[in-house]
mmCIF file of the N, C-alpha and C atoms, coordinates in Angstrom:
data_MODEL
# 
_entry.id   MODEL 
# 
loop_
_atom_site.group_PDB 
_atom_site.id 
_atom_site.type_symbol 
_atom_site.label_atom_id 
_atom_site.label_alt_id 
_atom_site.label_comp_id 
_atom_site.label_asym_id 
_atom_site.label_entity_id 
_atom_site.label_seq_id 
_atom_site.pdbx_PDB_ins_code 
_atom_site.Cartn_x 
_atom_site.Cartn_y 
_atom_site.Cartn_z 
_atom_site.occupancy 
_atom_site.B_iso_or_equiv 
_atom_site.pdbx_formal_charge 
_atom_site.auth_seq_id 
_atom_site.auth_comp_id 
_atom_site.auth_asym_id 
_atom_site.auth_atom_id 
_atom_site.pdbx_PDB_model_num 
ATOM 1   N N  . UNK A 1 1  ? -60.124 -63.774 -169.739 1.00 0.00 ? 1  UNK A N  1 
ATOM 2   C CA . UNK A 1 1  ? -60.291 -64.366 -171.040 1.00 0.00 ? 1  UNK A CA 1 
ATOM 3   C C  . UNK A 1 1  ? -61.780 -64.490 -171.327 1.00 0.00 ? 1  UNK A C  1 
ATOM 4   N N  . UNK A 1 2  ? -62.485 -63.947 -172.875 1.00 0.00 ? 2  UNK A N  1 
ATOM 5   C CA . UNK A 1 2  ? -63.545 -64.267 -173.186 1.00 0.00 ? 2  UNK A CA 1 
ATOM 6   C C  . UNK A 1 2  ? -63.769 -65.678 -173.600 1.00 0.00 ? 2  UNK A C  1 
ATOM 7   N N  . UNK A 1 3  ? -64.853 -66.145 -173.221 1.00 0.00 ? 3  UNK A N  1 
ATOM 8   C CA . UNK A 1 3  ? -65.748 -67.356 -173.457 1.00 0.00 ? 3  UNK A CA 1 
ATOM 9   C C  . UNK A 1 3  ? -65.364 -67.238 -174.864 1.00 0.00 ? 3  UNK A C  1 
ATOM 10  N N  . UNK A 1 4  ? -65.413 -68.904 -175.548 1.00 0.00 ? 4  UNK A N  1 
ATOM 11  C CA . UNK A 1 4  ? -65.407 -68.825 -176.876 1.00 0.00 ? 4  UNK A CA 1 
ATOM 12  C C  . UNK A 1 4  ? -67.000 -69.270 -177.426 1.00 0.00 ? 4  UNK A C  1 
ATOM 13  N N  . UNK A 1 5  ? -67.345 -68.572 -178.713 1.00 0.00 ? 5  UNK A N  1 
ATOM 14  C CA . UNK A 1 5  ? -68.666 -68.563 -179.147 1.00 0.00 ? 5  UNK A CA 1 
ATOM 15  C C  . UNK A 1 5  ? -68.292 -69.176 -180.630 1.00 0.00 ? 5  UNK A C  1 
ATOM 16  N N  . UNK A 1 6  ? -69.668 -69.734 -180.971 1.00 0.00 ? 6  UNK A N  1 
ATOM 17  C CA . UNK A 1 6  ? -69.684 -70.189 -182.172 1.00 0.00 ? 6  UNK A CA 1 
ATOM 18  C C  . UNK A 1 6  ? -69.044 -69.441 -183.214 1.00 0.00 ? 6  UNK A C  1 
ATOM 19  N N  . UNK A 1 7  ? -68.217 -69.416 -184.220 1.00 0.00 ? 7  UNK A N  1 
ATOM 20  C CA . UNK A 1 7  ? -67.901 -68.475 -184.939 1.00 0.00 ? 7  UNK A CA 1 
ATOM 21  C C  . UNK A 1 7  ? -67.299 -67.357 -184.715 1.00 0.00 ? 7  UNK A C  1 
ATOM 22  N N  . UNK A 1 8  ? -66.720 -67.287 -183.000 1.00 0.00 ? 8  UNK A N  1 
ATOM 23  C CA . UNK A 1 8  ? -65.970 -66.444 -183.160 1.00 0.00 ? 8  UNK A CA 1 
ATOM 24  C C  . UNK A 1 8  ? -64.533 -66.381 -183.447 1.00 0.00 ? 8  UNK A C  1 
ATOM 25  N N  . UNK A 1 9  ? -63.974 -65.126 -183.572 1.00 0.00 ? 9  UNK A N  1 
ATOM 26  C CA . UNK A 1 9  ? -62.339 -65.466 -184.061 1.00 0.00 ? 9  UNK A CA 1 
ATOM 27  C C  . UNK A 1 9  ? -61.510 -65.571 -183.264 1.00 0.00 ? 9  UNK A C  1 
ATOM 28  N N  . UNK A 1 10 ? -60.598 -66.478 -183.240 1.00 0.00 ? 10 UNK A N  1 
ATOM 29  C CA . UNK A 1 10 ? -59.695 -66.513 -182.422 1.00 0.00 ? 10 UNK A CA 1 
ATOM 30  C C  . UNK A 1 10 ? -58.291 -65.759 -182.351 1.00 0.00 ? 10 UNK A C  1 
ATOM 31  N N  . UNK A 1 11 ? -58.187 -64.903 -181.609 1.00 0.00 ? 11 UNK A N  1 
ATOM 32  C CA . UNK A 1 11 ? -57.286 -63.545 -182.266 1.00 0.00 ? 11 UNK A CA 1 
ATOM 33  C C  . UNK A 1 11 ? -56.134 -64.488 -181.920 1.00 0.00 ? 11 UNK A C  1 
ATOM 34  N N  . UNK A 1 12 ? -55.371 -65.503 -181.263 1.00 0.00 ? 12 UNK A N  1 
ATOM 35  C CA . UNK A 1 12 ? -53.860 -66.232 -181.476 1.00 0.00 ? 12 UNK A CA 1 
ATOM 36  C C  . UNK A 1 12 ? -54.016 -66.162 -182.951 1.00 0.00 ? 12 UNK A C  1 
ATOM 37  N N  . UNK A 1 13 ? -54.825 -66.921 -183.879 1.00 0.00 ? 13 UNK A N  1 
ATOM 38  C CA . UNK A 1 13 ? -54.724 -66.700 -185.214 1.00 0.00 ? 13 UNK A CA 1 
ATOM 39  C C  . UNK A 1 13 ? -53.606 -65.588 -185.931 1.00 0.00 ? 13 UNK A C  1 
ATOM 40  N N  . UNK A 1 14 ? -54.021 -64.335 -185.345 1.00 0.00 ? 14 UNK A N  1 
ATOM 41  C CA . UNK A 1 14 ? -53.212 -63.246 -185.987 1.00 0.00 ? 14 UNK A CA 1 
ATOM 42  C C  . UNK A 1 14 ? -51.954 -63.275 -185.810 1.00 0.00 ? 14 UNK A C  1 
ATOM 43  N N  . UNK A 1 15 ? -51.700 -63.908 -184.866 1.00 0.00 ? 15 UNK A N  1 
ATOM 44  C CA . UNK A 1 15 ? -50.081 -63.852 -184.330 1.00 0.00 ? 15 UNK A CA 1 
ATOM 45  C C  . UNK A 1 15 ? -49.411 -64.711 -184.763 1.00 0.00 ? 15 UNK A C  1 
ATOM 46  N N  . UNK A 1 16 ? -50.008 -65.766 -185.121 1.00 0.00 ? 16 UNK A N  1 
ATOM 47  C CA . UNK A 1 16 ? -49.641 -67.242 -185.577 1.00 0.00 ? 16 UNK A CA 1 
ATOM 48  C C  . UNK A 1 16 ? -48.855 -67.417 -186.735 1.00 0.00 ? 16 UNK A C  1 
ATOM 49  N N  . UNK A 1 17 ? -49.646 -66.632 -187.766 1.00 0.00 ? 17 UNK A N  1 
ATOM 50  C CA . UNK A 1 17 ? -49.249 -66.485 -189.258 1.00 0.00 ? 17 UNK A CA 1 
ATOM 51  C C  . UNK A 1 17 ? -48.701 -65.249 -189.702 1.00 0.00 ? 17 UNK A C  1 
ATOM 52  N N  . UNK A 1 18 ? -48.165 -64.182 -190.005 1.00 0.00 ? 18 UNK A N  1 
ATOM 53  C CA . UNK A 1 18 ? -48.034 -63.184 -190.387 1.00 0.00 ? 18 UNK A CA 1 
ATOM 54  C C  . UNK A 1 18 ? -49.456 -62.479 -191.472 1.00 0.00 ? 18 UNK A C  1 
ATOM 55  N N  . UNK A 1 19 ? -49.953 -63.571 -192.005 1.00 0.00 ? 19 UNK A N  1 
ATOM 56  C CA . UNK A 1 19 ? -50.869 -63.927 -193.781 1.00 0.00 ? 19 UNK A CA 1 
ATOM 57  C C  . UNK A 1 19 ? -52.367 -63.674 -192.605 1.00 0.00 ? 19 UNK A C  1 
ATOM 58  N N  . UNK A 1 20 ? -52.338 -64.372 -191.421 1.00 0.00 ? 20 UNK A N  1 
ATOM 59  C CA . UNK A 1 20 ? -53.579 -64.366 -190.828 1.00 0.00 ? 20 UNK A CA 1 
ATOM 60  C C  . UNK A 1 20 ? -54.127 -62.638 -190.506 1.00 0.00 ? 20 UNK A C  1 
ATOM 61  N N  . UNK A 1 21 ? -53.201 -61.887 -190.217 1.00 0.00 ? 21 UNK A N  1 
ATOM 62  C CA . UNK A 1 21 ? -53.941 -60.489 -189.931 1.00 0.00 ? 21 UNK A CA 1 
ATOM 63  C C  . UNK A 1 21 ? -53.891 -60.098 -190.864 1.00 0.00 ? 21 UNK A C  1 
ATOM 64  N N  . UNK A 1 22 ? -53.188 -60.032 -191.982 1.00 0.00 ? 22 UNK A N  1 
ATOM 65  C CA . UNK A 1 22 ? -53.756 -59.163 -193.851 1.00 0.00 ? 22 UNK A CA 1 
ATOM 66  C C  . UNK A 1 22 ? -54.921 -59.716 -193.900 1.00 0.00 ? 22 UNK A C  1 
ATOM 67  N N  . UNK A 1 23 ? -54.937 -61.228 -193.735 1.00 0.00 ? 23 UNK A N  1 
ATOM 68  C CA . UNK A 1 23 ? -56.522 -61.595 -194.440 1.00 0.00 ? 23 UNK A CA 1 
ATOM 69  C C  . UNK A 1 23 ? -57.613 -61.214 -193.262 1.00 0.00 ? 23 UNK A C  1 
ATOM 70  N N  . UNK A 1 24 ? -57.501 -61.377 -192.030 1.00 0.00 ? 24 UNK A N  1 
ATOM 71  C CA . UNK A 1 24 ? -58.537 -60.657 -191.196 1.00 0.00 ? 24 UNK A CA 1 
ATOM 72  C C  . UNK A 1 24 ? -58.676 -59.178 -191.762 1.00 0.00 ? 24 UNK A C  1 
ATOM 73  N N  . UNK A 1 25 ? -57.894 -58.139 -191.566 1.00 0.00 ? 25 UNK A N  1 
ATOM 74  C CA . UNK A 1 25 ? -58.318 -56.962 -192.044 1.00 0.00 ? 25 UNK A CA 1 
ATOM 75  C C  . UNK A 1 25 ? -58.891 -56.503 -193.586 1.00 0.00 ? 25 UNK A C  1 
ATOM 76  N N  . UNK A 1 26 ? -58.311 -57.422 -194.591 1.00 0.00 ? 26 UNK A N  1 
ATOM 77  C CA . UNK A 1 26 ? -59.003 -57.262 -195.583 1.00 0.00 ? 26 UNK A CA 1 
ATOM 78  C C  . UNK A 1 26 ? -60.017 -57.727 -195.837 1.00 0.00 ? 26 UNK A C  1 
ATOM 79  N N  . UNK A 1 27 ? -60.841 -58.826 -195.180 1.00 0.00 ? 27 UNK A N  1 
ATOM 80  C CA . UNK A 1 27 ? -61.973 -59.369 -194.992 1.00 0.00 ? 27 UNK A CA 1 
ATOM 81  C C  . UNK A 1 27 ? -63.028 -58.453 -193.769 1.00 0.00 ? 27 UNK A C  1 
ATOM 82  N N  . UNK A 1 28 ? -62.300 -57.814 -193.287 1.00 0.00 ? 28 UNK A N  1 
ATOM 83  C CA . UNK A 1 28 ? -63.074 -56.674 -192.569 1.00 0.00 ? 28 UNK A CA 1 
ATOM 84  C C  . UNK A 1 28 ? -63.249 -55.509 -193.401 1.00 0.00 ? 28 UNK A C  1 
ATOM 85  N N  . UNK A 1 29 ? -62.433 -55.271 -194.072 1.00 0.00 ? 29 UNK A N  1 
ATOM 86  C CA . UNK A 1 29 ? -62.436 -53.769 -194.809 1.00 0.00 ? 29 UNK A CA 1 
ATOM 87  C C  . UNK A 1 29 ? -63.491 -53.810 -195.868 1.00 0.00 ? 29 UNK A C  1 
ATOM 88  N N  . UNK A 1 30 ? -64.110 -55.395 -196.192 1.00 0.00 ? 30 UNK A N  1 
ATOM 89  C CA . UNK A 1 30 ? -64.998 -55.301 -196.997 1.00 0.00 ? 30 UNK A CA 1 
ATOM 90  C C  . UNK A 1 30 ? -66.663 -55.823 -196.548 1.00 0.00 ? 30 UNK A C  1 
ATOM 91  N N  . UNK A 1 31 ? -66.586 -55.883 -194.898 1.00 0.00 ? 31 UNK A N  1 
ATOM 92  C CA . UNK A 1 31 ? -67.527 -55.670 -194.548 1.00 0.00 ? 31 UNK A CA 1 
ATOM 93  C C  . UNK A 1 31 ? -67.762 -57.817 -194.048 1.00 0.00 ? 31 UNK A C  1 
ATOM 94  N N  . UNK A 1 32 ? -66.714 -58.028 -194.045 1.00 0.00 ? 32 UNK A N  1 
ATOM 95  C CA . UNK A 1 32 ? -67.032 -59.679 -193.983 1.00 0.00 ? 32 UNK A CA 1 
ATOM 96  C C  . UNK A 1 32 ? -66.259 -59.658 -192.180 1.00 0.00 ? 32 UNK A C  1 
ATOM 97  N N  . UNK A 1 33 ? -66.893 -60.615 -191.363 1.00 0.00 ? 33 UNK A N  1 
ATOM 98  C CA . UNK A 1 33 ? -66.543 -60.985 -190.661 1.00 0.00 ? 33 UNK A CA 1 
ATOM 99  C C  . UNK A 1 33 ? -66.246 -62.447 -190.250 1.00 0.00 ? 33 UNK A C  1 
ATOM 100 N N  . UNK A 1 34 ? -64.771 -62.795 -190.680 1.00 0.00 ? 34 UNK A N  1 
ATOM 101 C CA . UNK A 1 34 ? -64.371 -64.022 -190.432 1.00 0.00 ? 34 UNK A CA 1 
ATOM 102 C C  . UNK A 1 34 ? -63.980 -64.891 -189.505 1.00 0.00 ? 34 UNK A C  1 
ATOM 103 N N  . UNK A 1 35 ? -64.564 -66.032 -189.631 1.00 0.00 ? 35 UNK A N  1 
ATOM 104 C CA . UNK A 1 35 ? -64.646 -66.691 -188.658 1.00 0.00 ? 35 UNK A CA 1 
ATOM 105 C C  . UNK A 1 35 ? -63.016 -67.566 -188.304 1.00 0.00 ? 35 UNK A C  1 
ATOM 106 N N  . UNK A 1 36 ? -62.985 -68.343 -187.412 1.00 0.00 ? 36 UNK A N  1 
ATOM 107 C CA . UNK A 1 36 ? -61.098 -68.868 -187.158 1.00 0.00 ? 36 UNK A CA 1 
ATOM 108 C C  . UNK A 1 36 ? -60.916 -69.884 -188.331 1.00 0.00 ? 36 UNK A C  1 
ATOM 109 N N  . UNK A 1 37 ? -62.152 -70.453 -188.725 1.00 0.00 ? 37 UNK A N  1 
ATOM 110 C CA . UNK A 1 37 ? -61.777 -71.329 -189.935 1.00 0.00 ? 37 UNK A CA 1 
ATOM 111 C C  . UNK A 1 37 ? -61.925 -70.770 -190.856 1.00 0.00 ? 37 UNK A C  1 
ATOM 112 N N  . UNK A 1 38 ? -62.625 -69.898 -191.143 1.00 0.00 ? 38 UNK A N  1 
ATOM 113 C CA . UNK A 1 38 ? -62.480 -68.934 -192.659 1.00 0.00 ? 38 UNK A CA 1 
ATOM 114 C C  . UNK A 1 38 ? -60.389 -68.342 -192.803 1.00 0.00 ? 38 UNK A C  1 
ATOM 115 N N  . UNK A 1 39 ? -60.307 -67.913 -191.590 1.00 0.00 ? 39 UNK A N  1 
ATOM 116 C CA . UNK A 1 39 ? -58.952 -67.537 -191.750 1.00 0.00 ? 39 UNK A CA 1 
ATOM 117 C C  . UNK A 1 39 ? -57.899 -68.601 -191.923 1.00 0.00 ? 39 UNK A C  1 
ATOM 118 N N  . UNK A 1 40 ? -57.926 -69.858 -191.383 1.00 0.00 ? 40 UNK A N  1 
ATOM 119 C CA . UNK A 1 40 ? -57.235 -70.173 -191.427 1.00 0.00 ? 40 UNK A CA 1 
ATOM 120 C C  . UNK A 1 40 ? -57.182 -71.101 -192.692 1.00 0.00 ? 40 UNK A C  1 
ATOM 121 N N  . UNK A 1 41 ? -58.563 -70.763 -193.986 1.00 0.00 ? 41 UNK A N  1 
ATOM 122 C CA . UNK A 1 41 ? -58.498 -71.012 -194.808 1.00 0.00 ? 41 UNK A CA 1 
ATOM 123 C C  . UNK A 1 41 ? -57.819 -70.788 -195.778 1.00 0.00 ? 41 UNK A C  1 
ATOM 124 N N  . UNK A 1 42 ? -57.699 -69.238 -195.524 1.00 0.00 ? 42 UNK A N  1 
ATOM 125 C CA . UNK A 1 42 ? -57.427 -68.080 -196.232 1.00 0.00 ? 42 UNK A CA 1 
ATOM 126 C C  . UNK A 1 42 ? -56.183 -68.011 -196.558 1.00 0.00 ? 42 UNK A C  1 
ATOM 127 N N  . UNK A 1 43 ? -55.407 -68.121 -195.343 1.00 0.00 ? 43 UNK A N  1 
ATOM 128 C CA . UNK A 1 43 ? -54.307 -68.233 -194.764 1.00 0.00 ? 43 UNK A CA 1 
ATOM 129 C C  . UNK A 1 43 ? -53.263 -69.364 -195.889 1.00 0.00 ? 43 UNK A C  1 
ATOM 130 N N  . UNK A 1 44 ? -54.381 -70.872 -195.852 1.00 0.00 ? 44 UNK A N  1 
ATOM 131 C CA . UNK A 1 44 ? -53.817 -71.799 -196.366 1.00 0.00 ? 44 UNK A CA 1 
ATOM 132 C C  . UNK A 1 44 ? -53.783 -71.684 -197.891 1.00 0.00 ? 44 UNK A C  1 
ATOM 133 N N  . UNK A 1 45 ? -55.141 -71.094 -198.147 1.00 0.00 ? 45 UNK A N  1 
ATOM 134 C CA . UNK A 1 45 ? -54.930 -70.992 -199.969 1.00 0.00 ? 45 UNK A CA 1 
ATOM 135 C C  . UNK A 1 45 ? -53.958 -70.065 -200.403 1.00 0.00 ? 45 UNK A C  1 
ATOM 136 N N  . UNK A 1 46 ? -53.722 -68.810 -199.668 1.00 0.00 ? 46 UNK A N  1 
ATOM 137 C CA . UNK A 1 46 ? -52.135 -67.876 -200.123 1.00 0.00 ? 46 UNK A CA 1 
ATOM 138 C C  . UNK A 1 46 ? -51.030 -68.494 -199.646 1.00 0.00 ? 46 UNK A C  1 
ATOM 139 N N  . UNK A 1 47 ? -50.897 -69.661 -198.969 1.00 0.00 ? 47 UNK A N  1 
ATOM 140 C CA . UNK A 1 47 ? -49.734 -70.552 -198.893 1.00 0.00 ? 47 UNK A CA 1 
ATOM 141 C C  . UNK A 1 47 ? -49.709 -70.840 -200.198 1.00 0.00 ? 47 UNK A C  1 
ATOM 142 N N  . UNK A 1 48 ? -50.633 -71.749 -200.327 1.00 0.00 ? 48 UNK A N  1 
ATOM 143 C CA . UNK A 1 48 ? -50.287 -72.949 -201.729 1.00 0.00 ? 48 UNK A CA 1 
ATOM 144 C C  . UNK A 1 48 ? -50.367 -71.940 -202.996 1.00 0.00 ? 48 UNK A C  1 
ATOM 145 N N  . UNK A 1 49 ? -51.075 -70.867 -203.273 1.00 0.00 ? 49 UNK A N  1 
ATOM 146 C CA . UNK A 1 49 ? -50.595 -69.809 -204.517 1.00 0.00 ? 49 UNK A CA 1 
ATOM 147 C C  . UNK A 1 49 ? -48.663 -69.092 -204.568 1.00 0.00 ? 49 UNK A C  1 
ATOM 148 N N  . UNK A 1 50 ? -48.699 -68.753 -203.159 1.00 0.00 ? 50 UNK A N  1 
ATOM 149 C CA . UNK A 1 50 ? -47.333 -68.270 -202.844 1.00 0.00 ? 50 UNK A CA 1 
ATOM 150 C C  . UNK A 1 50 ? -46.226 -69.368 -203.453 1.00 0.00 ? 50 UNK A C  1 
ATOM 151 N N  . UNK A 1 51 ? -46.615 -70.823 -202.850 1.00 0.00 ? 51 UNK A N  1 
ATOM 152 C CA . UNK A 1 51 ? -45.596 -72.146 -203.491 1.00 0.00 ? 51 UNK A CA 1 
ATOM 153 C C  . UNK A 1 51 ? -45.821 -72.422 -204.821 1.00 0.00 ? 51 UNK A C  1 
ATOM 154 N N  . UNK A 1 52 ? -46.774 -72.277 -205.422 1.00 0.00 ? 52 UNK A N  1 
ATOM 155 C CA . UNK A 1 52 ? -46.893 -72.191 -207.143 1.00 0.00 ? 52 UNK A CA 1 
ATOM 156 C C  . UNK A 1 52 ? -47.974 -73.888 -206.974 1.00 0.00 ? 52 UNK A C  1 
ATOM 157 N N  . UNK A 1 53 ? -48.470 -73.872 -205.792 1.00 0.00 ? 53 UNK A N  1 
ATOM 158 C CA . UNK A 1 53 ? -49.335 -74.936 -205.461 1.00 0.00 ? 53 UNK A CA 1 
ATOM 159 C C  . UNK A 1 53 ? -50.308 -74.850 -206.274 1.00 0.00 ? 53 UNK A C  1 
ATOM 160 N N  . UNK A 1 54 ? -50.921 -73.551 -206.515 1.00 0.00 ? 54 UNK A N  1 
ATOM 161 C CA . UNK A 1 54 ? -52.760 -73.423 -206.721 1.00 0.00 ? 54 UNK A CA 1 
ATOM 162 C C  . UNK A 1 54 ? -52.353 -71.960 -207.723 1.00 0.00 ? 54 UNK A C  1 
ATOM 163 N N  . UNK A 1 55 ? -52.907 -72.429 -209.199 1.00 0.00 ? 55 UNK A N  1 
ATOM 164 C CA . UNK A 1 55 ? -53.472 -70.950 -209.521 1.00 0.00 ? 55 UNK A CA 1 
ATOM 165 C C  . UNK A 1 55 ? -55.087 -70.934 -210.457 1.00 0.00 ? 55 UNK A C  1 
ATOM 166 N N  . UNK A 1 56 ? -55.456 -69.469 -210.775 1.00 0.00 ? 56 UNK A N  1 
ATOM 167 C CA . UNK A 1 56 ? -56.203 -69.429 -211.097 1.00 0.00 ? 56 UNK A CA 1 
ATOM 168 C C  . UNK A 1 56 ? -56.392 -70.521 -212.633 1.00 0.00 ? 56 UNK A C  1 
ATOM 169 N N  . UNK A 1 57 ? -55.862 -71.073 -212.772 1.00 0.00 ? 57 UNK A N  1 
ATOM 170 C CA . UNK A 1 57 ? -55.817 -71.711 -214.182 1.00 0.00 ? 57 UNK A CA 1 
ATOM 171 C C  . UNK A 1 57 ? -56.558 -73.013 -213.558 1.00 0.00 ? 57 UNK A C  1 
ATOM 172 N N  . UNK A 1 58 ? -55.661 -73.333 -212.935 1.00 0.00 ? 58 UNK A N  1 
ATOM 173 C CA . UNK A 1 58 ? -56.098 -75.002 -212.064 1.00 0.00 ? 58 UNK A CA 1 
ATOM 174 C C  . UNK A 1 58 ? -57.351 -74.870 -211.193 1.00 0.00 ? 58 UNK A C  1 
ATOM 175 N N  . UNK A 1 59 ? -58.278 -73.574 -210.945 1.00 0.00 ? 59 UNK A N  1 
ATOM 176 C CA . UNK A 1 59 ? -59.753 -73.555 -210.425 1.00 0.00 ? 59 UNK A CA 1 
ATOM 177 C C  . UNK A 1 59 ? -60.550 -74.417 -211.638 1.00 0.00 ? 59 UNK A C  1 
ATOM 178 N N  . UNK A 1 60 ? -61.313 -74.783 -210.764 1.00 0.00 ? 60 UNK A N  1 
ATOM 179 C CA . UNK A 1 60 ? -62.704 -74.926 -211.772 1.00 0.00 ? 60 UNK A CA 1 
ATOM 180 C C  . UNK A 1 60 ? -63.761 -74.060 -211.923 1.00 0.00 ? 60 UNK A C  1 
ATOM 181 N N  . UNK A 1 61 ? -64.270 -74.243 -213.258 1.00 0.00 ? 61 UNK A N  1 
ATOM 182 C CA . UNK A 1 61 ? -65.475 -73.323 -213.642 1.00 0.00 ? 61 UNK A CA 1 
ATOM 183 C C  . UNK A 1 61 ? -66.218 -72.526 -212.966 1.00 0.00 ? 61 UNK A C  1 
ATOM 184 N N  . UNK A 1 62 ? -66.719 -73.757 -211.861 1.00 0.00 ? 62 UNK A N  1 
ATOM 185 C CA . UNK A 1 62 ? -67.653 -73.607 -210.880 1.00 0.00 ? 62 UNK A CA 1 
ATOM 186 C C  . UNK A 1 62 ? -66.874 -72.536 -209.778 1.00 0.00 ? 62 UNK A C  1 
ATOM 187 N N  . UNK A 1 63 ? -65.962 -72.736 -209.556 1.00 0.00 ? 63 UNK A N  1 
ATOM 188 C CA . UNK A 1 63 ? -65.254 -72.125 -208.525 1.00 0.00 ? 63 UNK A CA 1 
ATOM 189 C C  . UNK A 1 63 ? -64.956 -70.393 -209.046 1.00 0.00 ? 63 UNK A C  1 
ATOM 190 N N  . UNK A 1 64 ? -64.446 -70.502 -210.506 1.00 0.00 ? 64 UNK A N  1 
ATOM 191 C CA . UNK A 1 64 ? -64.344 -69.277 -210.811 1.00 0.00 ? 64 UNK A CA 1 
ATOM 192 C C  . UNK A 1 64 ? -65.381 -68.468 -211.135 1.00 0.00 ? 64 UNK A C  1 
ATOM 193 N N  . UNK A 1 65 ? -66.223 -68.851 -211.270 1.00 0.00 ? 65 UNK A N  1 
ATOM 194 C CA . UNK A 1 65 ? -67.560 -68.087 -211.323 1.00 0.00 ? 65 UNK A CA 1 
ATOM 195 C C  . UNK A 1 65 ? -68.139 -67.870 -210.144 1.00 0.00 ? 65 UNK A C  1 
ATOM 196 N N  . UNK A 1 66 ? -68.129 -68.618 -209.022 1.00 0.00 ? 66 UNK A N  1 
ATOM 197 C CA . UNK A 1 66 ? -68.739 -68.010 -207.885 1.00 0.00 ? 66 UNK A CA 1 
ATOM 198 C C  . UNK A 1 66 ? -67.509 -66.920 -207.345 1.00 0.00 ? 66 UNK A C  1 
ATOM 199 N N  . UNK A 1 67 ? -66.651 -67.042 -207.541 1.00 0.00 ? 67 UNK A N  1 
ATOM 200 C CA . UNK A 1 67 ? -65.608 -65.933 -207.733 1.00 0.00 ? 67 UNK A CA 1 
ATOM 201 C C  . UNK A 1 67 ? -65.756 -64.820 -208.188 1.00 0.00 ? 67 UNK A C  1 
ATOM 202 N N  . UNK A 1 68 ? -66.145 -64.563 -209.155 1.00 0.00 ? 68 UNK A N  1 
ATOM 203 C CA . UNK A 1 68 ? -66.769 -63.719 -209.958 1.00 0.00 ? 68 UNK A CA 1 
ATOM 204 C C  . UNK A 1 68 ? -67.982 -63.100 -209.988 1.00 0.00 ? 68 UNK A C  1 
ATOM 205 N N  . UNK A 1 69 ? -68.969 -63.885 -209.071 1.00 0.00 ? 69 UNK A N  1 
ATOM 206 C CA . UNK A 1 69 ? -70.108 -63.359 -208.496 1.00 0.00 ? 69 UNK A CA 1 
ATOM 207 C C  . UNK A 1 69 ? -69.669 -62.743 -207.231 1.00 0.00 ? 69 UNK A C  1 
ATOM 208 N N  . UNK A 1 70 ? -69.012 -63.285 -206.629 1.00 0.00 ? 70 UNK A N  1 
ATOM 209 C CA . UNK A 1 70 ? -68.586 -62.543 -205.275 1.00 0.00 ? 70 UNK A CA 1 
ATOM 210 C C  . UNK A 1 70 ? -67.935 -60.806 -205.795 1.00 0.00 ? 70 UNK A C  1 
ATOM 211 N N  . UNK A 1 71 ? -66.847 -61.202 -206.736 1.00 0.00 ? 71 UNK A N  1 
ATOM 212 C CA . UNK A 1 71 ? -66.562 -60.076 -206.682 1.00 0.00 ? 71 UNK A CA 1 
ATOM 213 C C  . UNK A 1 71 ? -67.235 -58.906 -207.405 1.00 0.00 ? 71 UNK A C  1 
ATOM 214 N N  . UNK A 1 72 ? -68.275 -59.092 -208.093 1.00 0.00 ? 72 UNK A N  1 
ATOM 215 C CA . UNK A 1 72 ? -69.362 -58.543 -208.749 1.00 0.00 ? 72 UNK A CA 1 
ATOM 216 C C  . UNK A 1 72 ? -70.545 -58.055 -208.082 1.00 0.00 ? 72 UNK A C  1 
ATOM 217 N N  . UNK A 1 73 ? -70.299 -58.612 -206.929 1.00 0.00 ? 73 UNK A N  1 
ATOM 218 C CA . UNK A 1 73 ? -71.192 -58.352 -205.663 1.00 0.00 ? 73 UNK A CA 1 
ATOM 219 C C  . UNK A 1 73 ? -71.028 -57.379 -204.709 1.00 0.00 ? 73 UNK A C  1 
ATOM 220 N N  . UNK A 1 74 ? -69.799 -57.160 -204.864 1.00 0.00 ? 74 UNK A N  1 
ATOM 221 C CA . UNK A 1 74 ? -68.909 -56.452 -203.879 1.00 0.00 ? 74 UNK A CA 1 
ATOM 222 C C  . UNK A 1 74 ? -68.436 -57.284 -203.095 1.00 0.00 ? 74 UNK A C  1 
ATOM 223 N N  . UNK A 1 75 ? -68.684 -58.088 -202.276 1.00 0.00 ? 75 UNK A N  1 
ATOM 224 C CA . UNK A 1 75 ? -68.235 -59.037 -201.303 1.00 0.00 ? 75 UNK A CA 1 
ATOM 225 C C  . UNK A 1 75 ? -66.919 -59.169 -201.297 1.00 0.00 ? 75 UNK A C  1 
ATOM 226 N N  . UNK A 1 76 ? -65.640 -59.248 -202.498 1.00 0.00 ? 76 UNK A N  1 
ATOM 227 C CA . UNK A 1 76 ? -64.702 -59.552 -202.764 1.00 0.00 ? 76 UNK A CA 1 
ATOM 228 C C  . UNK A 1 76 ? -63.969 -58.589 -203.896 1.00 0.00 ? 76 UNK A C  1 
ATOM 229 N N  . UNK A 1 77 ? -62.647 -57.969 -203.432 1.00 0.00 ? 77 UNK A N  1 
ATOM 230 C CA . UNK A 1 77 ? -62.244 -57.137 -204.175 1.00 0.00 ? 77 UNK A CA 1 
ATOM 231 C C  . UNK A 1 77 ? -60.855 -57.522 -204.825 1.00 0.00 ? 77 UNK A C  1 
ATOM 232 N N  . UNK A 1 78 ? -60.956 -56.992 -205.982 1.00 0.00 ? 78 UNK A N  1 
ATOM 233 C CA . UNK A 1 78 ? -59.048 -57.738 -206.306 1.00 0.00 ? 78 UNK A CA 1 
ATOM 234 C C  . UNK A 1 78 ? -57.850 -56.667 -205.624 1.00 0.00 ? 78 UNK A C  1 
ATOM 235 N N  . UNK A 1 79 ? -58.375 -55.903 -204.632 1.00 0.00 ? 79 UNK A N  1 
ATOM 236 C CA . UNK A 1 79 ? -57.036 -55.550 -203.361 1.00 0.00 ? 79 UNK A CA 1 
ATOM 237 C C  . UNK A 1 79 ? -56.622 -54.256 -204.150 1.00 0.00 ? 79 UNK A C  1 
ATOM 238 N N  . UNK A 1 80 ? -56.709 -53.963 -205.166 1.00 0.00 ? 80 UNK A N  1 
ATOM 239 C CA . UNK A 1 80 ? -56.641 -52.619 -205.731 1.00 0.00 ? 80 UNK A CA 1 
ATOM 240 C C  . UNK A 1 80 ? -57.198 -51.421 -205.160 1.00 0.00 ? 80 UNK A C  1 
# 
């Protein structure tokens, strides 16, 4: 077993969730390397969209615009 390091990922993650390895690989495919709490962020916000918890309506300003810089950046793609 490897030592655990600051920021690194914890691959149980992937196994854990089904949602945890889409969002690892699509956060790789765009050049991001996520950390175990980034995923298991990730993880949690496509929970609460999936339950009709969270949508883009109910963001704030602030939120959708750095949204929008991200994905204007490249950093973030709408999966298309």
């Amino acid at each position: 077993m490897t030592p655990w390091t600051e920021g690194a990922l914890d691959e149980r993650l992937l196994a854990h969730h089904p949602a945890g390895r889409a969002c690892v690989e699509v956060c790789r495919a765009h050049g991001w390397q996520p950390t175990s709490a980034d995923v298991i962020r990730l993880v949690h916000l496509k929970h609460q969209v999936c339950e009709g918890e969270r949508s883009e309506t109910a963001l704030s300003p602030t939120r959708l615009a750095f949204a929008r810089w991200l994905y204007q950046q490249g950093r973030i793609s709408d999966g298309g």
